[in-house]
C-alpha atoms as a printed R data frame, in Angstrom:
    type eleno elety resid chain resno       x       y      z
1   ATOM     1    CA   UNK     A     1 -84.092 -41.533 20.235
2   ATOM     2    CA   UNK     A     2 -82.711 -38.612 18.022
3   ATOM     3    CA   UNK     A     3 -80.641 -35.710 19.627
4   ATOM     4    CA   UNK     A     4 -81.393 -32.292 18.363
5   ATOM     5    CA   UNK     A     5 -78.257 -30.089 19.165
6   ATOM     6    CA   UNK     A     6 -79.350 -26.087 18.762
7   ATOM     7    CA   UNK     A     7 -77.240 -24.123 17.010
8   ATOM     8    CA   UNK     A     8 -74.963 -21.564 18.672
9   ATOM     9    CA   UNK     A     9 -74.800 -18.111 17.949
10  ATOM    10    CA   UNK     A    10 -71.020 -16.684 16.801
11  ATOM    11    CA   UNK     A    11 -69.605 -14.430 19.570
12  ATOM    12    CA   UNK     A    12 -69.979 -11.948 18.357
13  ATOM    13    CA   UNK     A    13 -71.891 -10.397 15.408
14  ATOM    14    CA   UNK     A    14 -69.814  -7.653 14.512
15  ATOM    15    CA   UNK     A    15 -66.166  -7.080 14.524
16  ATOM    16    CA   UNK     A    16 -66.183  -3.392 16.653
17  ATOM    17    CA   UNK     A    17 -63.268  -2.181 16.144
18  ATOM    18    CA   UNK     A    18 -64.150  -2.025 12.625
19  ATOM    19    CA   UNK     A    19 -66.832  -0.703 12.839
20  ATOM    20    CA   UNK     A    20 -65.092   2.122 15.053
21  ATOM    21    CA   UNK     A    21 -62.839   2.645 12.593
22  ATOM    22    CA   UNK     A    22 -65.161   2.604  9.878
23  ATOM    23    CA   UNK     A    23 -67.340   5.110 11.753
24  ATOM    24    CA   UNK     A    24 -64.891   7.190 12.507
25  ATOM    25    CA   UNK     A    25 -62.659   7.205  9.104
26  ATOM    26    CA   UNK     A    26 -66.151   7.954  7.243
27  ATOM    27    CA   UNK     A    27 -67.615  10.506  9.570
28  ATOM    28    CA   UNK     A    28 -63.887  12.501  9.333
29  ATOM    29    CA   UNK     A    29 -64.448  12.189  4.998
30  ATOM    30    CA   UNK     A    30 -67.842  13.385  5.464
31  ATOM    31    CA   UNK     A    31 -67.521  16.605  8.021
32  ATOM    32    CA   UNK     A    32 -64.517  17.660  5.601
33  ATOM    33    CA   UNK     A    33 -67.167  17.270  2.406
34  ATOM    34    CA   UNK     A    34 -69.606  19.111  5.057
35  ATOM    35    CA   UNK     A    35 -67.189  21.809  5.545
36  ATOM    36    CA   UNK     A    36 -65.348  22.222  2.031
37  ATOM    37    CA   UNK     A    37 -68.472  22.511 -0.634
38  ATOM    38    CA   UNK     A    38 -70.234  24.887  1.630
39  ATOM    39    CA   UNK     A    39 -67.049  27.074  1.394
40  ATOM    40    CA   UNK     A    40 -66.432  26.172 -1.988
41  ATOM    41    CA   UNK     A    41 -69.951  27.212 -2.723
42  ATOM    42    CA   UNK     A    42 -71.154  29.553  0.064
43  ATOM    43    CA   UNK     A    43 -67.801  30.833  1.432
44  ATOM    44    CA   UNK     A    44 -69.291  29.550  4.676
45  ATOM    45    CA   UNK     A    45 -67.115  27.012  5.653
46  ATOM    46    CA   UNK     A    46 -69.043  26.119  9.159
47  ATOM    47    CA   UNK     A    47 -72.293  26.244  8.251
48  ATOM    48    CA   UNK     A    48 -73.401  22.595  8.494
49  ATOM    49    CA   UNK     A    49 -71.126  22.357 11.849
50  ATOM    50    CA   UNK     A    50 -73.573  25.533 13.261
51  ATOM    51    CA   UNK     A    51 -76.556  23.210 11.733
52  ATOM    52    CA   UNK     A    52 -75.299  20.143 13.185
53  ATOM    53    CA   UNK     A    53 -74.811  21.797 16.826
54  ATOM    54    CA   UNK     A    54 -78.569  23.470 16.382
55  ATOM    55    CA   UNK     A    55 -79.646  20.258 17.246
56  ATOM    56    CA   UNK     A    56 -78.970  20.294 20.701
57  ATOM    57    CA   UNK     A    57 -78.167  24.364 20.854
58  ATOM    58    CA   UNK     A    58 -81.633  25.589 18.948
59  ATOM    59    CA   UNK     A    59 -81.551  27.916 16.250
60  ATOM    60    CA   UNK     A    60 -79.699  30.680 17.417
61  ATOM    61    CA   UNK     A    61 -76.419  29.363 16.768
62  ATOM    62    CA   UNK     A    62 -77.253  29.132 12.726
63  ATOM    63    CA   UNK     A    63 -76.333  32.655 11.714
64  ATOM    64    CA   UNK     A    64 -72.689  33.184 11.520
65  ATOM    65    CA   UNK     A    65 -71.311  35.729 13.922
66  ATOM    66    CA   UNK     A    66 -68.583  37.819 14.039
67  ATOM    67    CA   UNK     A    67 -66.085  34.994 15.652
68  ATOM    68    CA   UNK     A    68 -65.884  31.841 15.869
69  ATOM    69    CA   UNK     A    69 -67.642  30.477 18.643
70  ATOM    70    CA   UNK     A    70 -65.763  27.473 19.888
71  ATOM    71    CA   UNK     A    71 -68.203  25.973 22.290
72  ATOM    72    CA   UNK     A    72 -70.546  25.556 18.947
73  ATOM    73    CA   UNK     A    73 -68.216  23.562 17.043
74  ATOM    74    CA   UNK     A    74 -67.365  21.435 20.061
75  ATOM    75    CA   UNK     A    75 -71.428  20.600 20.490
76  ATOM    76    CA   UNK     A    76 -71.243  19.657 16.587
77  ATOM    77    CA   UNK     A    77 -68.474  17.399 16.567
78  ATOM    78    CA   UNK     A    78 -69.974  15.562 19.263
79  ATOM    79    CA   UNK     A    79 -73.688  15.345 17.536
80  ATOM    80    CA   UNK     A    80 -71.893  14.601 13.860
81  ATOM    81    CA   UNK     A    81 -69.456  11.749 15.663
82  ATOM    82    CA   UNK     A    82 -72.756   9.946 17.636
83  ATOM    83    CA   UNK     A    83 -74.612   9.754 15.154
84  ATOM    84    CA   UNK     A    84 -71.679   8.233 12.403
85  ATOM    85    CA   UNK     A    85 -71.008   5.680 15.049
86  ATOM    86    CA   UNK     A    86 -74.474   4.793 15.295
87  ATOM    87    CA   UNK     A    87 -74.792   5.155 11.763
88  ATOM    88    CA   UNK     A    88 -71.653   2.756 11.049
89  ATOM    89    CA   UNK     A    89 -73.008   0.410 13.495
90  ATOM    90    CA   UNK     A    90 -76.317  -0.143 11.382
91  ATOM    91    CA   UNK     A    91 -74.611  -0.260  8.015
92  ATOM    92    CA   UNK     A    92 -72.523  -3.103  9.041
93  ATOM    93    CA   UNK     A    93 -75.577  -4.640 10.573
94  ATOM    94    CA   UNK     A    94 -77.306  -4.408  7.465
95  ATOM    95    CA   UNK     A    95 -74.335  -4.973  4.635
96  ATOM    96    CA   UNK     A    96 -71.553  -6.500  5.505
97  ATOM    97    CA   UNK     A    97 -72.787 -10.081  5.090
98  ATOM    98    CA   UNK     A    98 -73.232  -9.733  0.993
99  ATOM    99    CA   UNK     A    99 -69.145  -8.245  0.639
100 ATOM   100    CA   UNK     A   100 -67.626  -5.030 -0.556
101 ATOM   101    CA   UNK     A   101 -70.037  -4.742 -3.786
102 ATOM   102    CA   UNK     A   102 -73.219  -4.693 -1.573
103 ATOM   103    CA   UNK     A   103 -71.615  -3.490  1.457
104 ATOM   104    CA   UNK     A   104 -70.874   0.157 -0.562
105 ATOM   105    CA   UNK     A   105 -73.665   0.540 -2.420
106 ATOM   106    CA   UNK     A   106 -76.425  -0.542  0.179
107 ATOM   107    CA   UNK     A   107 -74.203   2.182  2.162
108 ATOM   108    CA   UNK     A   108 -74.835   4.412  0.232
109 ATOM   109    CA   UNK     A   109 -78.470   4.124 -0.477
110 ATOM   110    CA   UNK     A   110 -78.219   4.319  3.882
111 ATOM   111    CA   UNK     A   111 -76.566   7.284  3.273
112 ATOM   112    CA   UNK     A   112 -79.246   8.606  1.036
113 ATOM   113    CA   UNK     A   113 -81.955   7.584  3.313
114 ATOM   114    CA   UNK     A   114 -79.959   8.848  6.523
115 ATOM   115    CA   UNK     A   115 -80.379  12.686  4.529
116 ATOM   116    CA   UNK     A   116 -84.070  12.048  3.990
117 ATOM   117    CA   UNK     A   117 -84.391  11.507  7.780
118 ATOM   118    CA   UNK     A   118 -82.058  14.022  8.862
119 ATOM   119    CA   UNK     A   119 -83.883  16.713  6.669
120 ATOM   120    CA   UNK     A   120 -87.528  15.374  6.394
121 ATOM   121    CA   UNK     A   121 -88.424  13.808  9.513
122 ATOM   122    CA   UNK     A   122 -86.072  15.667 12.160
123 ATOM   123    CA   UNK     A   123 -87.439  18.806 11.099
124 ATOM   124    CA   UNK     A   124 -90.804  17.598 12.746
125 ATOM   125    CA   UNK     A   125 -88.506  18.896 16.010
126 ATOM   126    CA   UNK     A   126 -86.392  21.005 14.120
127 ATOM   127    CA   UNK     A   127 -88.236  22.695 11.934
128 ATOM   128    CA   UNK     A   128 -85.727  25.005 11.472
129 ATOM   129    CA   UNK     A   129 -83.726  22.558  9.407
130 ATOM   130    CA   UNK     A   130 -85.995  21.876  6.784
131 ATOM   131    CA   UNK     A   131 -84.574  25.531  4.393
132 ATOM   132    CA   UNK     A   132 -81.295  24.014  4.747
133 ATOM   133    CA   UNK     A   133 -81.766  20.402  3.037
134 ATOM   134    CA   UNK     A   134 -79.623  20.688 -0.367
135 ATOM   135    CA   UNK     A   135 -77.204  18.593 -2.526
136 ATOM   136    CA   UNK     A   136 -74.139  19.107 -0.572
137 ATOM   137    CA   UNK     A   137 -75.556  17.519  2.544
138 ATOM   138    CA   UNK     A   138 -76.927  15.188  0.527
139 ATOM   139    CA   UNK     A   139 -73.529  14.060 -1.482
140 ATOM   140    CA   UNK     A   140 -71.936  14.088  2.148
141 ATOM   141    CA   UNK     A   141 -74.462  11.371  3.513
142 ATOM   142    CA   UNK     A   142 -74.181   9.455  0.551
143 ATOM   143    CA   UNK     A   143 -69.970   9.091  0.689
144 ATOM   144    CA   UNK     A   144 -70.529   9.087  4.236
145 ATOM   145    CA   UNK     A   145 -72.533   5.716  4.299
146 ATOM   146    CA   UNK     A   146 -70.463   3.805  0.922
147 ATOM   147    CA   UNK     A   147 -67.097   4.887  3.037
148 ATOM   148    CA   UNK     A   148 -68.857   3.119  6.131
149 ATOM   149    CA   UNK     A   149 -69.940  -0.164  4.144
150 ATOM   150    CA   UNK     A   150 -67.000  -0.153  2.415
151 ATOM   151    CA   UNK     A   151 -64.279   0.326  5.348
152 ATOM   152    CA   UNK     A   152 -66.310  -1.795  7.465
153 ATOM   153    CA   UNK     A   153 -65.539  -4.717  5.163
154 ATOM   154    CA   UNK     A   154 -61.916  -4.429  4.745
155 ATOM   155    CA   UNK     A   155 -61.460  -3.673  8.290
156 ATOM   156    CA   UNK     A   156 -63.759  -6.830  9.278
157 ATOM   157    CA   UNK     A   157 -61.766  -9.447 11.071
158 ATOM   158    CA   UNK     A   158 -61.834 -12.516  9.182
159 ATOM   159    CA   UNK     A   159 -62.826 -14.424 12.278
160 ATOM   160    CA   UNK     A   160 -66.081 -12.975 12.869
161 ATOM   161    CA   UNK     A   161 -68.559 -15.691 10.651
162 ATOM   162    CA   UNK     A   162 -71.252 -13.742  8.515
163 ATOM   163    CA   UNK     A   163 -74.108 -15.720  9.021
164 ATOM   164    CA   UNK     A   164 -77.314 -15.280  6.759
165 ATOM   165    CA   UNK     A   165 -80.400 -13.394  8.383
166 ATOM   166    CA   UNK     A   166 -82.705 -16.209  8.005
167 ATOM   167    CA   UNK     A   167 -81.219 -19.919  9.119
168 ATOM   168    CA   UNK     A   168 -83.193 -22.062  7.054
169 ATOM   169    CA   UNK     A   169 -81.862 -24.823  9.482
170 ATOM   170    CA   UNK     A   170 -82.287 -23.543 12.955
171 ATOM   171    CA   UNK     A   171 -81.583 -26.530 14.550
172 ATOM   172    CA   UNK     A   172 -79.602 -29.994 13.302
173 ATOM   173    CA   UNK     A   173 -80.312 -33.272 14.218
174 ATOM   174    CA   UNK     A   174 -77.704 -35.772 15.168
């Protein structure tokens, strides 16, 4: 009579403090890309924040006003910080098993496809978006996810066992 033992699942899948830390450290590199090359370029350092905090505000907030509104930039950093930590969290669901090589490019094809979705498929609800897609947003996602795939890997706690998607051998016999 044969045994068949099932194999147990690791405690846990990801290391989160990492991935905190990668989520954080990348969205703080991205919001300063976000902020700088629109300056740079537009000498309108908080435009992406007023885009960012349009999503929950509405449209109004876009146009720059005489001051600084501090409630607006408040709503952004919240929005921008939620979504990197959500975004971190799939990235190292996705990469981190392959190492650093995978883990930063595949990151930043996420980032790529995290602008697509931002700009093309958000503005189904924010259609107010869609005029301000462009290559600086774009570049941000882009460093934004590689940073993320990238941290998240030499942050990872050895500990935490990367185990393959598919386990050819779901089960062992004894």
């Amino acid at each position: 009579m044969s045994k068949v033992k099932l194999q147990s699942l690791p405690s846990s899948i990801l290391d989160w403090p990492a991935v905190m830390r990668a989520g954080i450290t990348s969205g703080v590199v991205a919001l300063f890309l976000m902020v700088l090359l629109p300056w740079v370029i537009l000498n309108d350092p908080f435009l992406i924040m007023r885009l960012i905090a349009s999503l929950l505000l509405g449209p109004t907030v876009i146009s720059p006003s005489g001051s600084l509104v501090p409630g607006v930039y408040v709503v952004a950093l919240i929005v921008h910080f939620s979504l990197s930590m959500v975004y971190a969290v799939l990235i190292a669901l996705l990469f981190h098993r392959w190492g650093m090589l995978v883990a930063f490019l595949g990151g930043a094809v996420f980032g790529f496809v995290i602008y697509i979705l931002n700009f093309y498929l958000f503005t189904v609800f924010f259609s107010w978006l869609l005029p301000y897609g462009n290559w600086m947003l774009m570049a941000a996602n882009i460093v934004f996810g590689a940073l993320a795939g990238a941290l998240y890997e030499l942050l990872e706690n050895a500990a935490i066992i990367d185990e393959p998607f598919l386990n050819k051998r779901s089960e062992e016999r004894i």
